[in-house]
N, C-alpha and C positions, 0 to 999 in steps of 0.2 A: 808840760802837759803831755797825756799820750797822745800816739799819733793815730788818727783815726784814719787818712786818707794821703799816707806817703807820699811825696815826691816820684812820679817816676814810677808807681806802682799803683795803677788807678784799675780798679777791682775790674771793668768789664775786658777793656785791651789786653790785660796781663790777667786774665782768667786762667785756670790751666783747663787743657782739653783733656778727652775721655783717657783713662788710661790704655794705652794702644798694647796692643798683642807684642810687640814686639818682631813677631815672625815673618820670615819671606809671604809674598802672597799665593796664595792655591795655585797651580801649574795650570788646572782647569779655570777659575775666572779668569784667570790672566790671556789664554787663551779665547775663552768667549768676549772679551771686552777686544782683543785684536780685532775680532771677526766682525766685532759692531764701529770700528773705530773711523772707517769709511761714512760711516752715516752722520749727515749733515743740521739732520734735524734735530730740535729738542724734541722730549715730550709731550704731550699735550700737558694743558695743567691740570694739575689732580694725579696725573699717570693715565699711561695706552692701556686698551684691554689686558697685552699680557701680563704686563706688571701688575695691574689690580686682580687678575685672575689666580696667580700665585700668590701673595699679598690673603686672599680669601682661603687658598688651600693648607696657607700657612695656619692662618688661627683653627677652621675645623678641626685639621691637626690634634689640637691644644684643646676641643671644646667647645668652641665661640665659632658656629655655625653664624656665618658673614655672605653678605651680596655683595656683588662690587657697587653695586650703588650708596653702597658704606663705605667705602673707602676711598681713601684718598693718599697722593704717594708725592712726597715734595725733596726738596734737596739737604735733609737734615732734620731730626729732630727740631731743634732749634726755630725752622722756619715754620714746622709746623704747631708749636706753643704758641710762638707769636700770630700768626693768624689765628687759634682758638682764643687766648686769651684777649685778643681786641672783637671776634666774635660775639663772647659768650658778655663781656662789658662786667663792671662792678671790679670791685677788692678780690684781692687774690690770698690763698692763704695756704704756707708751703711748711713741711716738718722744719726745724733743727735739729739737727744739719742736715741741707738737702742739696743736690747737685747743684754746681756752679753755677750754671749756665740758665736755670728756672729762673729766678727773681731779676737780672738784669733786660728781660723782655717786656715783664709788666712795666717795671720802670720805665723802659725806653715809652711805651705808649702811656706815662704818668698813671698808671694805677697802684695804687697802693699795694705793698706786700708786709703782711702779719707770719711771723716765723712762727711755732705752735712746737712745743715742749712733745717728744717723743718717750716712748714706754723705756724701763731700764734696759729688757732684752732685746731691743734691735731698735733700727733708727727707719726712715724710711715715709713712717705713716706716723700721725699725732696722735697722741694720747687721747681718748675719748673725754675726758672729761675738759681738757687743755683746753681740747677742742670747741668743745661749748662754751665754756669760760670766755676764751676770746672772739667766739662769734658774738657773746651776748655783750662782750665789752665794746666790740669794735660798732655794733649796730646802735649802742646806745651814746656813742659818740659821735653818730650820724654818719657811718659806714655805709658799704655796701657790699659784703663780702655774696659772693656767686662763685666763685670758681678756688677747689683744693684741689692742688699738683699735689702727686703721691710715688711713690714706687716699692713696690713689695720685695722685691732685690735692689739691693738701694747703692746708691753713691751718692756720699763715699764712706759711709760705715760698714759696707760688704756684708751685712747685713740680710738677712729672708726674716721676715715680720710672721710669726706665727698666724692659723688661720683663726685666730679665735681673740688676736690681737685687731687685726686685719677686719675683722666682723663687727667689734664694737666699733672700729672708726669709721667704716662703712657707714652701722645704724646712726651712728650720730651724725656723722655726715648729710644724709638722707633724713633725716630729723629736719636739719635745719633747713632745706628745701637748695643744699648747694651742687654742683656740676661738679663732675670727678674728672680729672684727667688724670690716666694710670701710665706712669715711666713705666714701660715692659724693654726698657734696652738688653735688660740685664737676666734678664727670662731663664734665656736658652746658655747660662752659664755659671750652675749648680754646681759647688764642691761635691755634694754630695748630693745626687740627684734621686736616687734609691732610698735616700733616708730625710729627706728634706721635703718636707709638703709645702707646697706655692700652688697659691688661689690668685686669681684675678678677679680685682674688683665689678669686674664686668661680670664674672657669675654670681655676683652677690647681689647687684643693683643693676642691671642691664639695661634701662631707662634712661640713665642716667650718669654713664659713663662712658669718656671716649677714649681707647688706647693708643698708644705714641710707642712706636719699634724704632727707634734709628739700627740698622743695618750693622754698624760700627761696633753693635756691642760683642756678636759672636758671627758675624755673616759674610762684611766686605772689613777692606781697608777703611781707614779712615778718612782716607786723601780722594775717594770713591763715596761721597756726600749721596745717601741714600733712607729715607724712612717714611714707614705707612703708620697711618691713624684706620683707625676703626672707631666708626660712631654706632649710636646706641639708636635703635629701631624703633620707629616711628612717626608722627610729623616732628616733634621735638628736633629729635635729631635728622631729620631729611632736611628742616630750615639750616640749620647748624651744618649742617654738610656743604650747602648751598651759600651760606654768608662765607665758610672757611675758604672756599673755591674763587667765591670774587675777589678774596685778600690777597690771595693764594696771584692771583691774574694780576692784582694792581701793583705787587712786589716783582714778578716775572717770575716768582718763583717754581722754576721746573726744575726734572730731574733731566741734567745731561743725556742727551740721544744715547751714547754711547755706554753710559755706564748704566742704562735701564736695563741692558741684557744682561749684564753679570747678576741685577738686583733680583731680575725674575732668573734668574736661575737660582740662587743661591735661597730666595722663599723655595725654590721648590725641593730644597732638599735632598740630591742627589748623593749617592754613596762620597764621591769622594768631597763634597760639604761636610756632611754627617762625618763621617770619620774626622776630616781635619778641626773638626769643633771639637768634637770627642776628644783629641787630642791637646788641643791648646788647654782647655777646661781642666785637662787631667795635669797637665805639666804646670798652671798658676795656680792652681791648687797646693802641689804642693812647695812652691815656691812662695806660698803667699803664709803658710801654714809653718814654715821656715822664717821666714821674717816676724811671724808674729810672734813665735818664740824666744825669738833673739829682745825683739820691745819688750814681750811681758820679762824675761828673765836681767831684762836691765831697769826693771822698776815700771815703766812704764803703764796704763789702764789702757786697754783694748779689747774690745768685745774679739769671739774669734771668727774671722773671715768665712764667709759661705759662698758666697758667692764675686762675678766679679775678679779684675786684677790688682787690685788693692787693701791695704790696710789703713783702718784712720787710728790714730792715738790719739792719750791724753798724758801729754810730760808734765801734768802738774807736781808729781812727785820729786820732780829733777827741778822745780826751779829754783831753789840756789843756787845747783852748779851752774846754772843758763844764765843766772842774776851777776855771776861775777864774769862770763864770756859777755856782759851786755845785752841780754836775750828779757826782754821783760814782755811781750806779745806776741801775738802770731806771728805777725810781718816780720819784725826782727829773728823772729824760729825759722822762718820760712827761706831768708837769709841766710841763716849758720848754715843752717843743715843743707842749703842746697850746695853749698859752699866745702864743707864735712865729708859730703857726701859722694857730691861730685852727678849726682841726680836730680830732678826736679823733685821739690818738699812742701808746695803748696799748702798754705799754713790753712787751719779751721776758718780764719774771716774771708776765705774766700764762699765757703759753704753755708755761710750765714751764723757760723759760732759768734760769739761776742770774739772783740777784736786780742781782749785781755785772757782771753784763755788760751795756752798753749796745746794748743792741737796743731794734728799736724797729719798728710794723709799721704800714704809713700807705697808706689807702684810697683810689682813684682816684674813688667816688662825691663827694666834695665839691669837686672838681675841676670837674666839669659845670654848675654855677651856685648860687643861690640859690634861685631860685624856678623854678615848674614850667614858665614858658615860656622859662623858659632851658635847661634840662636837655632841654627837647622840643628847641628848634634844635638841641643837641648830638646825638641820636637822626638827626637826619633832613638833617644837616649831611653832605656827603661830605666837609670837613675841617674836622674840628670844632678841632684843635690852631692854627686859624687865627681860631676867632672870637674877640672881642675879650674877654669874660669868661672863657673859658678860657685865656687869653694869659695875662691879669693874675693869677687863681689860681696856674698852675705858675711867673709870675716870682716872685709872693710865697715861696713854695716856695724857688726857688731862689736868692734874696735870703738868707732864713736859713741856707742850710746853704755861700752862699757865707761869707759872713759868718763860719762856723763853720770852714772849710778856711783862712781867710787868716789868723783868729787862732790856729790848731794852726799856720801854717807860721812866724806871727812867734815864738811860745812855742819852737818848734822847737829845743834844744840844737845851738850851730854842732858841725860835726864835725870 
């Protein structure tokens, strides 16, 4: 029988994490975190004024004129799902494929999660009609769906959802009377930001929507656990504010004293923030636009990367050659390749694919080197896809996956 739940690879403990930058960290946080690093105290919970102060200055920014009496700043995305989602109570209901880390919180507080079929052009947000379909099924099987996680820059399809995608899932959303929480990790890290329109669901339904930053996606380290929520105005959301904050309190969940200062620096967007975003954005760009070429020209289906440090595939066109390496699901894909490759290859069933479909989602950070003055030349490199270490990673790359299209096309049945 297939293996639905390996030995040894049990989907929450062996989740894989955000795809990380790869790169040194800023000279500047690194500095402002020394300067806090004497300070003994946490934060209060929720986050201290100046954290929530930047946190607000951050989204006006963007649009989304914000009080800090809307906001709240905890130690991770992560922390902050699971106090909304045992908040807002009832069924939870998430795209496929949607980031890792969404569905194993409902679980954890036993609320049911319904995965919702996304549009052909990008993944992220469900299909509007999916979407009704399975509200209408789930409630006539004595559901209670309340609350759809979203992200409009998505992981791990790299994915931006058009706005007129993004609008009918909204209206149907807001149809069915359900609570939005919008993944904004991925916001602030557009391939192509000039030519790339992103809306937030918050200016579509503003009532009724609460945004989630984790810090991780374009801002700090990751080893630096930082993210704000933004709730939606009015008593709805001031309750909601106030039940997330007691969660918030009975978890301990704060943001480390020390690393609050790098956090509210880094909302506030200082030059050398803004430039070293600009930067990273620019170099996984086109590293990630490098890798996709090498999967689409080795057979592979992959939408093309927008946003984001990653790419998701689909090898269903390779599975012969996979079927005679022993490769017959994710987990086993996720195996080879990481194996192949010598990188982390976190198969689709992590993201809620079915277990049997061969996807597979592979990061552009290990791409930029080994060591930290390697991944600096890549940073500071105007073509970095020409230096000599980055050469040699994407031909290793694409050594395996030629390797893999020439034995699908020998396996091939003549016609």
């Amino acid at each position: 029988m297939p293996r639905t739940d390996p030995e040894g690879h049990g989907p929450v403990r062996f989740g894989p994490p955000l795809p990380e930058d790869g790169l040194p960290v800023l000279p500047e946080l690194t500095a402002v975190l020394a300067a806090a690093a004497a300070r003994a105290d946490a934060e209060p919970v929720g986050g201290g004024p100046a954290l929530l102060r930047a946190a607000c200055d951050y989204w006006e920014r963007r649009g989304l004129a914000t009080g800090a009496e809307r906001v709240a700043a905890g130690p991770g995305a992560p922390a902050l799902l699971l106090a909304l989602t045992a908040a807002l109570g009832g069924d939870v209901l998430v795209p496929r494929p949607c980031a890792a880390w969404w569905a194993p919180y409902a679980r954890l507080l036993r609320r049911p999660v319904f995965h919702v079929a996304t549009p052909a052009e990008c993944g992220g947000v469900p299909d509007p009609y999916a979407l009704l379909e399975t509200v209408r099924r789930v409630r006539a099987e004595g559901g209670d769906p309340r609350l759809l996680v979203l992200s409009v820059a998505d992981d791990p399809t790299a994915t931006v959802a058009p706005p007129e995608a993004l609008h009918a899932c909204v209206e149907a959303a807001a149809g069915e009377g359900l609570h939005l929480v919008s993944d904004e990790t991925w916001r602030d890290t557009l391939h192509a930001p000039r030519d790339t329109v992103q809306l937030s669901p918050a200016e579509m339904l503003p009532d009724r929507v609460t945004v989630v930053t984790d810090l991780a996606g374009a801002l700090l380290p990751p080893g630096w656990p930082a993210a704000v929520a933004r709730f939606p105005a009015g008593d709805a959301g001031t309750g909601l504010h106030a039940r997330v904050l007691d969660i918030l309190t009975a978890l301990g969940a704060r943001i480390a004293g020390p690393v609050a200062a790098p956090a509210a620096y880094a909302l506030g967007e200082p030059l050398p923030v803004t430039a070293r975003v600009a930067a990273a954005v620019r170099l996984h760009a086109r590293m990630a636009e490098a890798l996709h070429g090498v999967l689409v020209r080795a057979g592979t289906l992959s939408l093309p990367p927008q946003a984001g440090r990653h790419v998701y595939a689909d090898l269903a066109p390779l599975r012969s050659a996979l079927t005679v390496h022993g490769v017959g699901d994710a987990q086993e894909l996720e195996d080879f390749l990481a194996v192949r490759l010598g990188m982390p290859a976190p198969g689709g069933h992590r993201f809620g694919d079915e277990l049997g479909a061969l996807r597979v989602r592979l990061a552009t950070g290990p791409l930029l080197g080994r060591t930290d003055d390697e991944r600096a030349e890549c940073l500071a490199s105007t073509a970095p896809l020409e230096l000599p270490h980055v050469q040699r990673a994407l031909s290793h790359v694409k050594s395996v996956f030629d390797d893999l299209r020439d034995d699908a096309q020998r396996w091939e049945p003549p016609r």
